[in-house]
N, C-alpha and C positions, 0 to 999 in steps of 0.2 A: 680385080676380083670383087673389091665394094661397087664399084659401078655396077658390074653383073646383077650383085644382087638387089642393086637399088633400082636400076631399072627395071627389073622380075617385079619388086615390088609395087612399082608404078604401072605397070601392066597389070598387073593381077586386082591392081583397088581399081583400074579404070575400066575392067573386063566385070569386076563383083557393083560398083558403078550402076555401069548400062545393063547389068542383068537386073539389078533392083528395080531402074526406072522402066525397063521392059516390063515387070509383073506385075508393078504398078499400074502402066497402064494398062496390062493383058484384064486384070480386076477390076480396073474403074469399066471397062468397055463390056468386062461378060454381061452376061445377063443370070445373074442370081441373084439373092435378097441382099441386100444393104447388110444383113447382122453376118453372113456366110462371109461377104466381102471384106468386111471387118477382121473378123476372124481369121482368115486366107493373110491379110494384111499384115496381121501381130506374128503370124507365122515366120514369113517371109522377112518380118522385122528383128525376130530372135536372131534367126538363121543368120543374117546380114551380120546383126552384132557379134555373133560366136565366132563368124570368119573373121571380122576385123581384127576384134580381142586376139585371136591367134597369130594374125597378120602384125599386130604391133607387139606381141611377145617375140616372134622370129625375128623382127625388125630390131629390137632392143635386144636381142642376142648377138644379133649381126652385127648391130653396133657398140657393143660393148668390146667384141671378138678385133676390129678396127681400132679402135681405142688400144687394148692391149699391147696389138701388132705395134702401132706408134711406139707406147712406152718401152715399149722391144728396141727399136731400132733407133731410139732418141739413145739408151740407154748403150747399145752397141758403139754408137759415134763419139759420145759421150767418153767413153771409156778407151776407146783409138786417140783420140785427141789428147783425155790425159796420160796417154803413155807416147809420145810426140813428143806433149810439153815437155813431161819428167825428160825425155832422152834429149831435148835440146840444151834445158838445164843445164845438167851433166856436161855439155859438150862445150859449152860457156865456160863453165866452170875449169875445164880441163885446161883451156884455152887460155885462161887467166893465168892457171896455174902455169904453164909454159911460157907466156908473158913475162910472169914475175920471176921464172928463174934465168930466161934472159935477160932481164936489167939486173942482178943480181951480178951474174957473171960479165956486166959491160962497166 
């Protein structure tokens, strides 16, 4: 599911990309005044920055949402393992105890 999204978001900066440098050059090539093209250009430049800002807030959500998941499931194994331990312990323990009542009785 992170790959999902991490590819979406590789597609989506490489498609927001080639749409920049497309209008780019659709504006260097019209034929209007230098101050219009200008203008057209800081437009176009906002625009670009407001999707990325967005594009890296969803991304840091994404990624945080990944993060989480780990400390989830670090935290689930984590917690299998120490009840393993504890029940091997225990079974040592027994095991000893059994031991020592057999040399007790020989």
């Amino acid at each position: 599911m992170a790959d999902d999204r991490g590819t979406s978001a590789m597609v989506f900066l490489a498609f927001l990309s080639g749409a920049t440098m497309g209008a780019v050059a659709a504006l260097l090539l019209a034929p209007q005044s230098g101050d219009e093209s200008r203008d057209q250009i800081r437009r176009y430049a906002r625009r670009a920055e407001n999707d990325l800002r967005d594009l890296a807030g969803r991304a840091g959500e994404a990624f945080e949402e990944v993060v989480d998941q780990g400390k989830e499931f670090v935290e689930t194994k984590r917690s299998v393992l120490r009840d393993a331990f504890d029940a091997g312990r225990e079974a040592v323990k027994r095991e000893r105890g059994r031991n020592d009542e057999g040399a007790d009785r020989g």
